[in-house]
Residue, then its C-alpha position, 0 to 999 in steps of 0.5 A: x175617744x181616748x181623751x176623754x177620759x185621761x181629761x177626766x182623770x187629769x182633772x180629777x187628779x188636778x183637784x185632788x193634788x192642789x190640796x195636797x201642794x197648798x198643805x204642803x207648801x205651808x210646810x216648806x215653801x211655794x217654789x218647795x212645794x212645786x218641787x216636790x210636784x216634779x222630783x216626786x213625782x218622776x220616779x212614778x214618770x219612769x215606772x209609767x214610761x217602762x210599763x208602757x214600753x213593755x207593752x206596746x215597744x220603743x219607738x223606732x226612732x229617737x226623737x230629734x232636737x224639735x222634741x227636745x226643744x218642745x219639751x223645755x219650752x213646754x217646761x219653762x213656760x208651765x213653772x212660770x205660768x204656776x209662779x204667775x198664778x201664785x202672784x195673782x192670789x196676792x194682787x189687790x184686783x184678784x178678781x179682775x186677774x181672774x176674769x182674764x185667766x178663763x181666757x185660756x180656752x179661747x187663747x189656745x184655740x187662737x194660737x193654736x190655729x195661727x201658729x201650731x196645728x189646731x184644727x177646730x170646727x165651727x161647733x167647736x168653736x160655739x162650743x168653747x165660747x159658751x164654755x167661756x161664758x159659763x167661766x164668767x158667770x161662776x167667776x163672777x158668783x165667787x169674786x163679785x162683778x167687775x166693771x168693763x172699765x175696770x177689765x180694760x184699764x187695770x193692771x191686774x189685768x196683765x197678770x191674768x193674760x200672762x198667766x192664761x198665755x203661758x198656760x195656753x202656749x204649754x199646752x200647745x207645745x206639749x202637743x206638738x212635742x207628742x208629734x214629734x215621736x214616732x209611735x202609733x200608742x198615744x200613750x206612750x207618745x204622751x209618757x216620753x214627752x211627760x219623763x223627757x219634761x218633768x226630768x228638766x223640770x226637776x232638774x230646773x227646780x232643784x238647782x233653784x231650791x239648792x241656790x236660793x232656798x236650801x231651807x226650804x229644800x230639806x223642809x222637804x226631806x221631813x215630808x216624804x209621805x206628803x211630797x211622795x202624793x203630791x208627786x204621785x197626783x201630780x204625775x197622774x194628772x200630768x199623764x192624763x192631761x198629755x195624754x189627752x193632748x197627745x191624741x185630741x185638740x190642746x183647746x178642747x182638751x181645756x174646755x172638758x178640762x174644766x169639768x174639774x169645776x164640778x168636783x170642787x163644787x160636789x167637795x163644797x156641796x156634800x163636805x163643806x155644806x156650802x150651798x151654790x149661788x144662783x149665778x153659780x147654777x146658771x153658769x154651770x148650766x153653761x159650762x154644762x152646755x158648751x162641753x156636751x155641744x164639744x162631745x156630741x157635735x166636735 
């Protein structure tokens, strides 16, 4: 039952650092900001991972090229998920691109299946669709309805299903890269694929940043005390997320993943006053359902 509340964490903490990256891409840039994300956020990586080593040992083997490859994989496949998703924010059909970003639920549990090691039961399945459902119905209270002709034929559409896609396929291979360490800690397995991944993603970053946007990359030297909480939220929510993966299913990791939901809507409640739609209400009423039919019948 351990990943359940790494999820927990994780998407509190995701809720938490997206402030703190939007804030802080105003003041370098969005490739700055997602930067920041990995080069901060890996100092914390390491100490994690030496924590974790103290306490429970190293594992015996070196992990092979299966693992590494994983690991990059999962890396590329995460920052071009995040540029996806920031194009989305700029489409005209925001909405429709939207609609098809839920999909990543459903998306991990297909492709899990097929290609990688997901074993998902039936209960799991209803579970996860209900879930869906309850997405919709929330998407649909904040961007408004849209026809299914205009799901089909617009091309914002793509953008959706490639974002979801990609968010899906690092899911998965970040689950599988866990396998592939030889240790009974699920937390430290986690940890080794977190150092191994957001190590490459730096590197990847600032290579970028040094190339095409210097500007921007010393914008962010006058930032530390931001850049150093979004890396720490960042790697937190990490460490939760792979944790979680690491010891249950990618797809029903994603569906109680979804519980970030709730805290957005608390901060809007009790911070900004806001008072939730009715169609808001039922889809939480759904999305309520499908997770405790997850937990309890899984």
């Amino acid at each position: 039952m351990i990943w359940i509340p790494f999820t927990l964490l994780a998407a509190l903490m995701q809720a938490v650092r997206t402030a703190g990256q939007k804030q802080l891409s105003q003041a370098s840039s969005i490739m700055g900001a997602t930067t920041a994300r990995y080069t901060h956020g890996l100092p914390f990586a390491w100490a994690y991972l030496g924590l974790l080593v103290w306490l429970f040992g190293w594992p015996g083997a070196w992990p092979g090229p299966r693992f590494f490859v994983f690991c990059l994989a999962a890396g590329l496949t995460q920052i071009a998920a995040t540029a996806v998703l920031i194009h989305m924010f700029r489409l005209r059909n925001f909405a429709v691109a939207t609609m098809y970003i839920k999909s990543e639920i459903l998306l991990t549990a297909v492709i899990g299946t097929l290609f990688f090691t997901e074993e998902i039961s039936s209960w799991g399945w209803l579970a996860m669709i209900i879930a869906f459902l309850g997405l919709i119905f929330l998407t649909v209270a904040k961007q408004g309805w849209v026809s299914p002709l205009q799901l089909i034929s617009d091309p914002s559409a793509l953008w959706g299903l490639a974002a979801a896609l990609l968010f899906a396929l690092t899911s998965l291979l970040l689950r599988d890269a866990s396998q592939q360490i030889a240790h009974d800690n699920v937390m430290l397995r986690a940890s080794c694929v977190l150092v191994t991944m957001v190590s490459m993603q730096a590197v990847l970053c600032l290579v970028w940043m040094a190339w095409r946007e210097r500007p921007a990359l010393l914008a962010l030297v006058g930032r530390p005390g931001l850049a150093s909480f979004v890396g720490f939220t960042s790697l937190a929510g990490s460490a939760g997320w792979f944790t979680a993966m690491a010891a249950m299913n990618a797809s029903y990791v994603k569906t109680l993943g979804q519980i970030e939901l709730f805290f957005v809507m608390g901060i809007s409640l009790f911070y900004f006053r806001e008072t939730p739609k009715r169609l808001e209400w039922v889809g939480f009423g759904f999305l309520v359902l499908g997770i405790l039919l997850l937990l309890v019948m899984r």
